[in-house]
Structure formats: C-alpha cells, structure tokens
C-alpha positions as CSV (number, residue, x, y, z in Angstrom):
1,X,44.3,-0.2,-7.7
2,X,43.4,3.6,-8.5
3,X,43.7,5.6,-6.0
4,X,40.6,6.8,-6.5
5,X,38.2,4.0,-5.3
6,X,38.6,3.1,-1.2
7,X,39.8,0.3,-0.3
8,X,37.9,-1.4,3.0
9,X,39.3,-3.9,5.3
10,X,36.8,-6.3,3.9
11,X,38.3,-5.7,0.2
12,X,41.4,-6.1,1.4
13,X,40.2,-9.8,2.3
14,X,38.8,-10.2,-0.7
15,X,42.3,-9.9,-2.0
16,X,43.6,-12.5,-0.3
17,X,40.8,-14.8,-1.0
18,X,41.5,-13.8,-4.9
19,X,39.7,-11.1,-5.5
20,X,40.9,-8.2,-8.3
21,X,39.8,-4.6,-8.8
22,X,39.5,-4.5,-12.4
23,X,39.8,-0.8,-13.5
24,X,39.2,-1.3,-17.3
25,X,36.0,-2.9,-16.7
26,X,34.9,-0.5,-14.2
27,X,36.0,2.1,-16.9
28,X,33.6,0.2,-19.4
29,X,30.6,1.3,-17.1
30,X,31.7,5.1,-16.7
31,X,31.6,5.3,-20.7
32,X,28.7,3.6,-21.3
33,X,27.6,6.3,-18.9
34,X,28.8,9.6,-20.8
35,X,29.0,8.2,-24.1
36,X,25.1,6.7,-24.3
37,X,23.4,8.0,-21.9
38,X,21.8,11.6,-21.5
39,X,20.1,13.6,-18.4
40,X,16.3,14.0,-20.5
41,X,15.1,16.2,-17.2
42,X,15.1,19.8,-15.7
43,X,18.6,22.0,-16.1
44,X,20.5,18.8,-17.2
45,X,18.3,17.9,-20.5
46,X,20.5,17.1,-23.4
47,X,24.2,16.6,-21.3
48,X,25.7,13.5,-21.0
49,X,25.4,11.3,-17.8
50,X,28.6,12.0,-16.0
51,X,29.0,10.0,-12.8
52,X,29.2,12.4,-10.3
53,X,32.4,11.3,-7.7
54,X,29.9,9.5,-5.0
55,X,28.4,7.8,-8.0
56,X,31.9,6.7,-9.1
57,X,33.4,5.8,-6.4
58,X,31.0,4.4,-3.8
59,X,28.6,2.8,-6.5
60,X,29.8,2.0,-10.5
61,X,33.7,1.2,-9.6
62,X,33.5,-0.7,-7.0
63,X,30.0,-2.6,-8.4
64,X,31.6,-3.4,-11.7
65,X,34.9,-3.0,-11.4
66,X,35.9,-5.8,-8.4
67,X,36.0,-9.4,-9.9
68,X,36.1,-13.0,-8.3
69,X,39.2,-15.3,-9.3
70,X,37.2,-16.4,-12.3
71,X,36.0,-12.9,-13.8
72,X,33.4,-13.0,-12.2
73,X,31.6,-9.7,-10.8
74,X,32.7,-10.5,-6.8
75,X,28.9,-8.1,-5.6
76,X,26.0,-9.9,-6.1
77,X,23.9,-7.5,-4.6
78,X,24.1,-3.7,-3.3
79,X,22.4,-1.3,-1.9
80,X,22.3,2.3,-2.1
81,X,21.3,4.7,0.9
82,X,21.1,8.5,0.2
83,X,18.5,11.2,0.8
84,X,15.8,12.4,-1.9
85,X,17.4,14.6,-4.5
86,X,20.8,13.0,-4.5
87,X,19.9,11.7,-8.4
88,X,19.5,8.0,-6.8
89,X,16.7,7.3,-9.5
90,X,18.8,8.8,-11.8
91,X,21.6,6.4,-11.4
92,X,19.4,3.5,-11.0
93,X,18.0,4.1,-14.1
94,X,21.4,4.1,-15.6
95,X,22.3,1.2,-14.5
96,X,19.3,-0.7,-15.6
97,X,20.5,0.8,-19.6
98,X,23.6,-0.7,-18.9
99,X,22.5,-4.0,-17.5
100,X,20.1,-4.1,-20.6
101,X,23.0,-3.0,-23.4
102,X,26.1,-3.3,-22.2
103,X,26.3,-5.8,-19.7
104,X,26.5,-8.8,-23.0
105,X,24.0,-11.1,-21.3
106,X,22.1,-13.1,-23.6
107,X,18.1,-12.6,-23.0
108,X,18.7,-10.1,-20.5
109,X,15.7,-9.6,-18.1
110,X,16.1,-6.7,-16.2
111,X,13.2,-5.8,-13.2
112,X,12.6,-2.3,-12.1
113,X,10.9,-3.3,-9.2
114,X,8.3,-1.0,-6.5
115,X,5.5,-1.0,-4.7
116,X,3.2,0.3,-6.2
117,X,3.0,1.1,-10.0
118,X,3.4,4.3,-9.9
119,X,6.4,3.9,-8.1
120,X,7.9,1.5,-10.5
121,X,6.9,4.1,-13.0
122,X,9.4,6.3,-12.0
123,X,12.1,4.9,-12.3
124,X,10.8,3.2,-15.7
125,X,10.5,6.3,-17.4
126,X,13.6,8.1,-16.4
127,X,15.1,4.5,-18.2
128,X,12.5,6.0,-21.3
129,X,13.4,9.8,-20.9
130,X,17.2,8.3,-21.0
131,X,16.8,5.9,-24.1
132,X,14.8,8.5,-26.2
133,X,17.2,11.2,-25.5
134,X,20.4,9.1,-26.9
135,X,20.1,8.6,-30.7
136,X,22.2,5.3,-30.6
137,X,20.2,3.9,-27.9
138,X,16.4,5.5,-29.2
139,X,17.4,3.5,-32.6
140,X,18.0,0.2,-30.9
141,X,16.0,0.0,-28.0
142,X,11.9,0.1,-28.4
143,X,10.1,1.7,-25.7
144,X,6.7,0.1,-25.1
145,X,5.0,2.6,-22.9
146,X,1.7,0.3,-22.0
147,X,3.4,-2.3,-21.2
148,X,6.2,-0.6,-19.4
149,X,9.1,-2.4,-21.2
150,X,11.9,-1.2,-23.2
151,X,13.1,-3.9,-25.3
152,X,16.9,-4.3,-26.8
153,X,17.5,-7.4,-29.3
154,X,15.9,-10.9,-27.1
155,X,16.3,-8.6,-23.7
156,X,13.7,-5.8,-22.1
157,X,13.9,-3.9,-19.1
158,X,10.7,-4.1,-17.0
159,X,8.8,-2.0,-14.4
160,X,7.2,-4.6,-11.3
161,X,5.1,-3.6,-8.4
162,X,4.7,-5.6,-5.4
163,X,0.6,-5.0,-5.5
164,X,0.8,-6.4,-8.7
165,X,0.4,-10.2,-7.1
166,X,3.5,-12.8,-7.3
167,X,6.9,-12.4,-9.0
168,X,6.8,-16.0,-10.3
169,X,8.8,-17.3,-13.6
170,X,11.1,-14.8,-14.2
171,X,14.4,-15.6,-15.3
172,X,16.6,-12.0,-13.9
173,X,19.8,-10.8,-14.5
174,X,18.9,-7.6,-13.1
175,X,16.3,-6.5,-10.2
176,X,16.6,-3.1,-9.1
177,X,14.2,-2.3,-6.2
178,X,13.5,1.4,-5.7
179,X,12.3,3.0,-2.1
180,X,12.9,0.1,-0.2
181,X,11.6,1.6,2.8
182,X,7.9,1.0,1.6
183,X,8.0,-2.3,1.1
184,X,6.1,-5.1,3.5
185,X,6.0,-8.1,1.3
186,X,9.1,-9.8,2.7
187,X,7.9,-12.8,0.5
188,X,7.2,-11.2,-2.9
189,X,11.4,-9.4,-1.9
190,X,12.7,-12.8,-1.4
191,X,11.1,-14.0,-4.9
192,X,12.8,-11.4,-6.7
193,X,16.7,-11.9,-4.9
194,X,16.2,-15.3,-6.0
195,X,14.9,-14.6,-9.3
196,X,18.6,-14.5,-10.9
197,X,19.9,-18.3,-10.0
198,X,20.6,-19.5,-13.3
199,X,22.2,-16.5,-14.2
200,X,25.4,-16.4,-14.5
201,X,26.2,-13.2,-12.7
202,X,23.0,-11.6,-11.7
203,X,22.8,-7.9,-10.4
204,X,20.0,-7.3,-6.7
205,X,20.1,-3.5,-6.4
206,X,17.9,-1.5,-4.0
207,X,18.2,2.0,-4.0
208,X,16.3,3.9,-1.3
209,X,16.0,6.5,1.1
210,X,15.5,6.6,5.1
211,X,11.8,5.3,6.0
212,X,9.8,5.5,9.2
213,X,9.4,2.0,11.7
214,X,12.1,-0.1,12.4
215,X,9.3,-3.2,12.3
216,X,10.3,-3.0,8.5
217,X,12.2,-4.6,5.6
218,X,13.7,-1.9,4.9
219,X,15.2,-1.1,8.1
220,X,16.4,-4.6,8.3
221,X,18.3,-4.0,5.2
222,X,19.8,-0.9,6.0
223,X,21.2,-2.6,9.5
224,X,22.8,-5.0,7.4
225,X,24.0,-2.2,5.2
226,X,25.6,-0.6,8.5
227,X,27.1,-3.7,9.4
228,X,28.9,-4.6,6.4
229,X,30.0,-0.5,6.4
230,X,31.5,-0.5,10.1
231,X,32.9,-4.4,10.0
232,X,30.1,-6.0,12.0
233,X,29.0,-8.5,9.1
234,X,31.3,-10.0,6.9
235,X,29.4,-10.5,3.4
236,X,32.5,-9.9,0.4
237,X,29.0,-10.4,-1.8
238,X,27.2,-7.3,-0.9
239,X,28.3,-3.5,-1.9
240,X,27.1,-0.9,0.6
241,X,26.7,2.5,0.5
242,X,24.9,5.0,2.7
243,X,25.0,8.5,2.6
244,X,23.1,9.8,6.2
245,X,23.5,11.9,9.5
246,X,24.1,10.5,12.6
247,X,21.2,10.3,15.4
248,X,23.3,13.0,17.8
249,X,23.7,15.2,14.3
250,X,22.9,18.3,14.0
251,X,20.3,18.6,11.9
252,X,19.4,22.3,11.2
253,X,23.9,22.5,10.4
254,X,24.5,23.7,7.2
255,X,27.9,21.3,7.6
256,X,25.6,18.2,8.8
257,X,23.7,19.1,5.2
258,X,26.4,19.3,2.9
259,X,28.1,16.5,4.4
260,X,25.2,13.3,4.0
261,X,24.1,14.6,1.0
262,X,26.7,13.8,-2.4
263,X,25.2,15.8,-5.0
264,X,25.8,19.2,-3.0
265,X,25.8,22.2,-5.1
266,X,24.9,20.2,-8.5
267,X,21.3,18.2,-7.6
268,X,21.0,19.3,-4.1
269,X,20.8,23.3,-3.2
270,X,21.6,25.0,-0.1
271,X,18.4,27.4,-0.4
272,X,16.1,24.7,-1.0
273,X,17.6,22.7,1.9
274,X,17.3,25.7,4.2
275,X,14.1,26.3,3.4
276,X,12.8,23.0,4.3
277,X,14.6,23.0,7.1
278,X,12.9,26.4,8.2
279,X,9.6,24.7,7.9
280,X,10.5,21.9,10.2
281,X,11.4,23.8,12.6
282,X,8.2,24.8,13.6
283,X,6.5,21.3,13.1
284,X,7.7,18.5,14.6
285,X,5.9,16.6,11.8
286,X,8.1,18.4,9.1
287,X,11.1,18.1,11.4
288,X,10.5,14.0,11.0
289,X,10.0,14.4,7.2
290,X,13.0,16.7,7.0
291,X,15.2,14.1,8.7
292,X,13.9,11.6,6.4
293,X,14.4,12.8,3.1
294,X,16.5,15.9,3.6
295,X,19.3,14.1,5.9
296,X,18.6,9.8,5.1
297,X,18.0,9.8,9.3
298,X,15.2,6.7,10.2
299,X,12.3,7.6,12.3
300,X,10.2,6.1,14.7
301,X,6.8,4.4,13.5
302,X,5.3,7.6,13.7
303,X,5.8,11.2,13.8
304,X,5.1,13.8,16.1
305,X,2.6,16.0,15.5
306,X,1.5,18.4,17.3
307,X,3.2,20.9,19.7
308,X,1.4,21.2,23.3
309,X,2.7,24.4,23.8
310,X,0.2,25.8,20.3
311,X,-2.3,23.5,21.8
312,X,-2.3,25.4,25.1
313,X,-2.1,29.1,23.8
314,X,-5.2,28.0,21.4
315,X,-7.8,30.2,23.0
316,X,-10.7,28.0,25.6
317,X,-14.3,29.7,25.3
318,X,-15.1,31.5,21.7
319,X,-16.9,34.4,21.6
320,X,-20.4,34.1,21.1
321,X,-22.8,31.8,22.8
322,X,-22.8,28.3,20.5
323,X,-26.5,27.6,21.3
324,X,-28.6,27.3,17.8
325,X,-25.2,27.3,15.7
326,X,-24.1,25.1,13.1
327,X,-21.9,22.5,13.7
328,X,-21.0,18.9,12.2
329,X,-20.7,15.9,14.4
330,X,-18.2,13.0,14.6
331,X,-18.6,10.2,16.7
332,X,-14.9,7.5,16.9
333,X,-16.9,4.5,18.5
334,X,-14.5,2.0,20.3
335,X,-14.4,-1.3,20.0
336,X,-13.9,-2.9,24.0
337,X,-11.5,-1.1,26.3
338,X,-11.1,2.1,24.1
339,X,-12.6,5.3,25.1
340,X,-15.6,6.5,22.6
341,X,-15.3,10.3,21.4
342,X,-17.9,12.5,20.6
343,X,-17.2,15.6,18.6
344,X,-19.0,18.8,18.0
345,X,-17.1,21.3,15.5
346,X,-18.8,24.4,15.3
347,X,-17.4,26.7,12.2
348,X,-16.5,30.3,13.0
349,X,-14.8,31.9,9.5
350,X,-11.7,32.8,9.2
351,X,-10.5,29.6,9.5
352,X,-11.5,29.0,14.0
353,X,-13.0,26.3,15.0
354,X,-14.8,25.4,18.3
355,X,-14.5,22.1,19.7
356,X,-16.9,20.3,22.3
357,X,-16.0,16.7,23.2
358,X,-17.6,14.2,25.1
359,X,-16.2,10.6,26.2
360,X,-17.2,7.4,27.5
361,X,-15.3,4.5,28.6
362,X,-16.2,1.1,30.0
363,X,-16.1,1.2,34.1
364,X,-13.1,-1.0,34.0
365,X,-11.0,1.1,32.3
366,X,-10.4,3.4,35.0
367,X,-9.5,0.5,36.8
368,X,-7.5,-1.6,34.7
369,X,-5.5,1.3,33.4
370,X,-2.0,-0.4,32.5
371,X,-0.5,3.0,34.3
372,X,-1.2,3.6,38.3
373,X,-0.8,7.2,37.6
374,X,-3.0,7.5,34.8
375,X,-5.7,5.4,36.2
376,X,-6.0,8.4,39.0
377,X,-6.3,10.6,36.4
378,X,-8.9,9.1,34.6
379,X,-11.4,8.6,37.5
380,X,-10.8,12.0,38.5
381,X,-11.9,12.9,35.0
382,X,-14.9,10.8,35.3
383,X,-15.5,12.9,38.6
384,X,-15.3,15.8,37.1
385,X,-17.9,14.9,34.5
386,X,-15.1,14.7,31.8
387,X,-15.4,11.2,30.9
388,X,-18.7,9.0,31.6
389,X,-18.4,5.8,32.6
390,X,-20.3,2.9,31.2
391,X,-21.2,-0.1,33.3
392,X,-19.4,-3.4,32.1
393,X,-16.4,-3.8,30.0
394,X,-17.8,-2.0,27.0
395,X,-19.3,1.5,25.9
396,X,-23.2,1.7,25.8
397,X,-23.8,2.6,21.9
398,X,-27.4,3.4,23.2
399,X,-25.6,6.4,26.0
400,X,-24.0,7.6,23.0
401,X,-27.2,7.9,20.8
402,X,-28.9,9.9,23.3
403,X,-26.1,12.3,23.6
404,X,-26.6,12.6,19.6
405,X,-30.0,13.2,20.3
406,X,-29.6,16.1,22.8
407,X,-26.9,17.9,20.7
408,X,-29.2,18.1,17.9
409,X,-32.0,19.8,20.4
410,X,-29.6,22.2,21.6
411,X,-27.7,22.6,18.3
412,X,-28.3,22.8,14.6
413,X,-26.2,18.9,13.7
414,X,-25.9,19.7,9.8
415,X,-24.5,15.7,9.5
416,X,-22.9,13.2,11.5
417,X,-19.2,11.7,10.8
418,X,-18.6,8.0,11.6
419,X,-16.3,5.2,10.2
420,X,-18.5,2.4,9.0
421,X,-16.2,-0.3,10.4
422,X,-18.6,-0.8,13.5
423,X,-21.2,1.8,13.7
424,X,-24.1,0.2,11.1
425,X,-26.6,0.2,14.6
426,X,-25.5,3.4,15.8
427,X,-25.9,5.1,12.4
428,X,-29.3,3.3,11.9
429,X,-30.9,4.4,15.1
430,X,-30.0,8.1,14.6
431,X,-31.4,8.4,11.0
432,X,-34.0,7.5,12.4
433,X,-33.9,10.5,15.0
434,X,-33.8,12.5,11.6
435,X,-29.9,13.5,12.0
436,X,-27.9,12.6,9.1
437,X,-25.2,10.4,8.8
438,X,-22.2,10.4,6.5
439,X,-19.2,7.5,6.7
440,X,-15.7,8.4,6.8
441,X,-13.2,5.6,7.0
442,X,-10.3,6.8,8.7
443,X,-7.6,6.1,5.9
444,X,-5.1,8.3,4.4
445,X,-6.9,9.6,1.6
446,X,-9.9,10.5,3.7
447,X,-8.4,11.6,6.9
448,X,-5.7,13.7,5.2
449,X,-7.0,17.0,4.3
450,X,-9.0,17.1,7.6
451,X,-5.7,16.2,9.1
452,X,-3.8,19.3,7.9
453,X,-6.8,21.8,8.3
454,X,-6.4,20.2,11.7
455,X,-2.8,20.9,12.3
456,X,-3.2,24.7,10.1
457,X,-5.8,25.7,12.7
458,X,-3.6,24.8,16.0
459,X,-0.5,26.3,14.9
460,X,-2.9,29.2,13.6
461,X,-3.8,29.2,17.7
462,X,-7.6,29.2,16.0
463,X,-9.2,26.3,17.8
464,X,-11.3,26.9,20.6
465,X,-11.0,23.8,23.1
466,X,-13.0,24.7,26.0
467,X,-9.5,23.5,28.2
468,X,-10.9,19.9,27.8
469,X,-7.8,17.9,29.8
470,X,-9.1,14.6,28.3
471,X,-8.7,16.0,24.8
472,X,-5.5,17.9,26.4
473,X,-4.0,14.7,27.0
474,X,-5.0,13.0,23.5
475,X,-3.2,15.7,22.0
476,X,-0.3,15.3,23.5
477,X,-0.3,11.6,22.6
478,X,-1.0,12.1,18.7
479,X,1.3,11.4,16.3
480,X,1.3,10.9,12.2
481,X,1.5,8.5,9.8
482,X,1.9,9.4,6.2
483,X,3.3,8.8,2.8
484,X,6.0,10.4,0.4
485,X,2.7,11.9,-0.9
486,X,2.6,14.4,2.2
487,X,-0.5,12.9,3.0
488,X,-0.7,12.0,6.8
489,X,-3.5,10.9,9.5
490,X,-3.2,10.8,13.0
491,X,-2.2,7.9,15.0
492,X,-0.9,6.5,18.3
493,X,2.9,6.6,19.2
494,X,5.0,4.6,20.9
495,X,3.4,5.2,24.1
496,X,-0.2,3.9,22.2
497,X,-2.4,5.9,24.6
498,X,-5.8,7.0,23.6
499,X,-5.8,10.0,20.9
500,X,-10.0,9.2,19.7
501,X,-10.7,12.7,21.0
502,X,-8.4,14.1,17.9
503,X,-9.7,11.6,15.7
504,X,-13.2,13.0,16.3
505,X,-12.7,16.4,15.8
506,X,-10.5,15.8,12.5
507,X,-13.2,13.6,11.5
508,X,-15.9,16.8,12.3
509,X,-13.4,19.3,10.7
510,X,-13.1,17.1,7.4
511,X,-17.4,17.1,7.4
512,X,-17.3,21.1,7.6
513,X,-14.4,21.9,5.2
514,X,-16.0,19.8,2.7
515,X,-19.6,20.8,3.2
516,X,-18.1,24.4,2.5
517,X,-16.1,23.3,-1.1
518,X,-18.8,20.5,-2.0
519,X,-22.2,21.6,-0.9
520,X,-24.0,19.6,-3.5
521,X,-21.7,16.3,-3.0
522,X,-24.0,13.2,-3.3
523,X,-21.3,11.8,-0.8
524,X,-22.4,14.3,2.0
525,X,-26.5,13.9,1.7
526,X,-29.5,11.1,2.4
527,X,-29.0,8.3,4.5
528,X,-26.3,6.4,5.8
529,X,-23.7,6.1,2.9
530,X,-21.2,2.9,3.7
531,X,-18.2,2.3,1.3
C-alpha cells in the first residue's frame, strides 16, 4: 500500500474481507490522465491533465485502484463534494474519457447526467474541449456536437438531463451526475443508479457542490457521504469525498478558505476568494451564496435577504408632495388566510423610490393568528388603520378594486402589476375603470431584476417607506430563493410569515424599471395580457 493514499478504518475491513489496493491499476488511471488528456480552457490550454494531490488521492487511487477478491473494482459508486472552482467538472470529465477509452468495456455507455441541458452541457463539452485538444484521442473519438455524443469504436459518452423525460433502456457502465444539489426527481436518479446491472463493473459518480434545503436529494446524499466519512454507515461500495467547512467555521478566515478548498493557489485564488467574500459581507444573501460555493457549507431553504438595520435607516417621507405623480401599481392578491398587498411605487431619479402600501386581511386572521403575540400586533395594526379587515374568512376583491380606483383619482397609475394566477376578475373590472393592467407571474426570471433593483435601492438607503410597520415586519421576514444563475426572488423563511408587502412593491419596481428601458414593449401596453 503507498503511502500516499489514506487508509480508513473501513478499508482496513475491506482487507479482511479480501479487499486489495491495487497501485498499478490505479497507476493506469493517472497516465491515461497526463498522457491523453489535455486542460483545452483558460491558463491551462494545451498542458496535460495532471491529477492534482486531492484528485489523486481522495478520488482516482482509491476509485480505481482498490479491487474485490475477484478483480473486481470494490466502489460501485462515489461521490465527490467540493466548492465551485476546485476543477470538479474538470475531473469528471476526465473520468468519463477514461470510462469511454480506457476502462476496456465492450459497448461502453457512458451518461453525463444533469438537470437541465445546459447543465449536462457542461460537463459534455469540457469531455469535447478535452478529446479535440489530444491528437490521439481527436483521431479516434468522433464528437457529435447535436446530438451531444462522443463516440469511440461501439461505445459513446452521452450528455442526459432530467427535464428531458425518463431514463429508460439504457444499458450504463458509466453515469456521472453533475450538481447534485439541483436535482428533485428522486425517480428519474434511481433509474440511472440502476441503469448499470448487467454490467459487469459499472461506475455511479455524482460530483457536486453544497445546495440550499435539506428537503432534497442532494442533501440526503451528502448525509450519507458524511456517514460513510466519520464511521456512521458502513457501505465498503461507496467512495466518499467531501471537501467543506464546518457550521461553527469561520468563514471570512483566510485558513478556513485555503483549508476546504484543494485546488488552493492553482484553480482557486486568494484575491478572488477575498473579494467575494468582501461582498458577502455586507449581504446576507451573498454571505449564503459565499458559503455555498466559496466554502461547500449547506444552507437553509432559503436565504436571507435583507438587513433591517438598511431597511430602518432608509429614509420615511420623500421630499415633495406625491399628489399627481407617476407611479406604477402592484396588487399580490391572497388566496384565503393571506394578507392582500397593495403597492404604489412612485419613481424619484437617481435610483429612490417611494413606497405606499395598503393591506387587507380576512377578520379571522387577527384572530386565528397561529402566534398570541403576533395576533396582538396585527389588530393593533388594523386599529391603527394599517391593515383593513375584511368580513369573513377571505379578502373582498371588490375593497381592493375601489382602492385601485381612488389611487388612480389621486395619482397618475401609469399600469397595474398582478400575477394572473387568481386575479382574471380583479384585472377585468379595473380595465374597465380605464387603468391598465399588466401580468407578472412571480417566477425567477420575472421577479429577478425587480428583485435586485429591490435589494440595490435598500442597501442604497434610497427607498422611502413611509415607516409602514406592516411592511416593516414583511421585511424582516423575506428571504431568497435563487439559482447558480444569481437570479433570485423573494420568498418566506423558515418562520413562513407574510412578506406580500415586499412582493408588491418588487412587483411595482419591476413595472417602473422596465417601463424606463422598454417604453414601447407590447408586453407593457392594452389590456390585460395573461401568459
């Protein structure tokens, strides 16, 4: 045994249960590695692949070098933890080459498996960039870029996506799945881990970084990464390797970076890291993604967003009289027990807004209130005149119309946001009050750029808010979903208390900003527009 690759309690089991670390084949991999494959990206274009040591050790050695009694590889499956810019793709991709070439298995099918396609299209053409920059591999492999296939004598590699529909017929002796942490489709996963059986000794790889929401696949996984790693699950069949900080870590420690991330000072720089790190530390929503990606740390479901303390130095009254101004409108209509939002966002320049909210809510959720001391506080807000209360267990639509209706007397309403899901009536009867209405569904790609003009403005301090505590309180509440995109909307966290106020007035801001960059959209004119 080299000295070189760790040896774990569990391997030492595996010994006794006849087991062998087979260096020569393990060697095998690491040449196949330098001798076929080249980088094809950025500063490393051209070099050959050498496995960095994390790559060595804790992944290729120990994947392809331990053997059952009968030659047999001993993991059937592995997975590979480590934070963005470690060269996980990089390696994945690799291995995919050698599971295609060099692994000698007749008709080899190997599955680079994702999400989406995109996704899966990531990883696919690093495998191209790789093949085309290696002369003996570019004249026996065919890349077929439409397809996404790279074919090698009666084998192929293959990019997948989970959106695609089912993974049904496939014979693999590879599947590599890449950000593990997106996935949701338990079932299509399970078809793919069981896509290998009549293979002889087939290869289930994911490779991923940290995710948000332990109500995932992905977080399942990675527990039963973590068990295997500290002793608490006993599977000989599964490699595990995870690269991460601790929960009570650190994380703006320059130690805490270099330590969780194993491609310090070749793939992963200091400055850059720093950097990023500077930015989260005024947003808790970049402190979440910096975790994430920067550190492989989970997250809740959600992210916080915004800080209370920006919120409450924003300033209350703006400074000239908002009677006769422009402003667009949003309306977040609840469903039952939800409260309704109104918004009014008035433009200023220079990048201030003014906000004027209204709520409703039905009578008996002031009563009902799952929280005594929050139940106070929301029929003193009704007292106050802060939240109207609507007879029943719902909100009167029609209460809500005629608030539309006496905005637009006192203001100039240049157009009306709602989300079509449930506001067909509402948006009907104030078209026909002349106001016009415009739909926005409250989805990433619609609520994103709002979102961030949202979050630009607070932290600017340039949002009037007229000390509204209902909206106060909404704030404080708000957290953010997003994607790897950096696109983000607001949500509920843990706690799930109401946050329609913000919804609103993102929803208003989103109208204004786009009015001012698409003033002639077809999207933002005529009647009610539904899609």
């Amino acid at each position: 045994m080299s000295k070189a690759i760790p040896v774990s309690a569990a391997d030492a089991r595996a010994v006794r249960d006849g087991c062998y670390f087979d260096m020569p084949a393990a060697q095998r991999v690491r040449r196949f590695f330098s001798g076929y494959l080249r980088h094809s990206l950025g500063e490393w274009a051209g070099r050959p692949f050498e496995l960095l040591p994390w790559e060595w050790e804790g992944v290729i050695a120990p994947l392809f070098g331990w053997r059952t009694r009968d030659g047999r590889r001993r993991y059937k499956s592995a997975s590979i933890w480590v934070p963005k810019k470690n060269g996980k793709t990089t390696i994945a991709a690799g291995i995919a080459a050698y599971m295609l070439a060099g692994d000698c298995e007749p008709g080899a099918e190997v599955y680079l498996a994702a999400v989406t396609r995109e996704q899966a299209g990531i990883a696919f053409r690093q495998a191209s960039h790789m093949v085309r920059a290696s002369p003996p591999l570019a004249e026996s492999m065919t890349v077929l870029e439409t397809s996404k296939r790279i074919t090698y004598e009666d084998g192929f590699i293959r990019a997948l996506a989970s959106e695609a529909g089912p993974a049904q017929g496939l014979n693999a002796s590879a599947v590599i799945v890449d950000e593990l942490h997106e996935w949701r489709k338990r079932d299509y996963y399970d078809s793919l881990i069981y896509s290998g059986i009549a293979r002889r000794q087939p290869l289930f790889l994911t490779i991923s970084t940290a995710g948000s929401g332990r109500d995932r696949l992905g977080w399942e996984q990675y527990q039963y990464a973590r068990g295997i790693l500290d002793g608490t699950i006993d599977d000989p069949t599964h490699l595990a390797y995870i690269a991460g900080a601790a929960d009570d870590d650190d994380w703006t420690s320059p130690e805490v970076w270099e330590r969780v991330n194993p491609s310090w000072g070749v793939t992963v720089r200091e400055d850059e890291i720093r950097e990023a790190c500077e930015r989260a530390r005024s947003s808790p929503r970049y402190e979440n993604a910096f975790r994430r990606f920067r550190l492989n740390q989970w997250t809740e479901q959600v992210d916080r967003w915004i800080a209370l303390e920006a919120w409450d130095e924003c300033p209350s009254e703006p400074p000239i009289e908002l009677a006769g101004q422009p402003c667009f409108a949003a309306i977040d209509l609840s469903a039952t027990r939800d409260l309704t939002a109104r918004a009014l966002v008035f433009p200023l320049g220079g990048g201030e807004y003014a906000l004027k909210l209204r709520f409703w809510a039905p009578a008996r959720e002031a009563y009902s209130y799952r929280d005594e001391q929050q139940r106070e506080q929301l029929r003193q807000w009704a007292r106050q005149g802060h939240i109207t209360l609507c007879p029943g267990e719902a909100v009167d639509y029609a209460m809500v119309a005629a608030d539309m209706r006496a905005c637009a007397a006192e203001y100039r309403v240049q157009q009306v946001a709602m989300d079509p899901w449930n506001a067909q009536q509402v948006a009907r009867e104030l078209e026909a009050e002349g106001l016009r209405v415009v739909a926005f569904r409250q989805g990433l790609a619609s609520m994103s750029p709002a979102s961030k003009e949202f979050e630009r403005a607070v932290s600017a301090r340039k949002v009037y808010n007229f000390s509204n505590p209902v909206l106060r309180w909404m704030v404080s509440n708000v957290a953010t979903r997003g994607d790897d995109n950096d696109n983000i909307m607001p949500c509920k966290g843990r706690s799930g208390d109401r946050i329609d106020g913000v919804v609103a007035a993102i929803m208003g801001i989103g109208l204004a900003t786009a009015q001012a960059i698409e003033p002639e959209s077809p999207y933002l004119h005529g009647g009610p527009v539904f899609v």
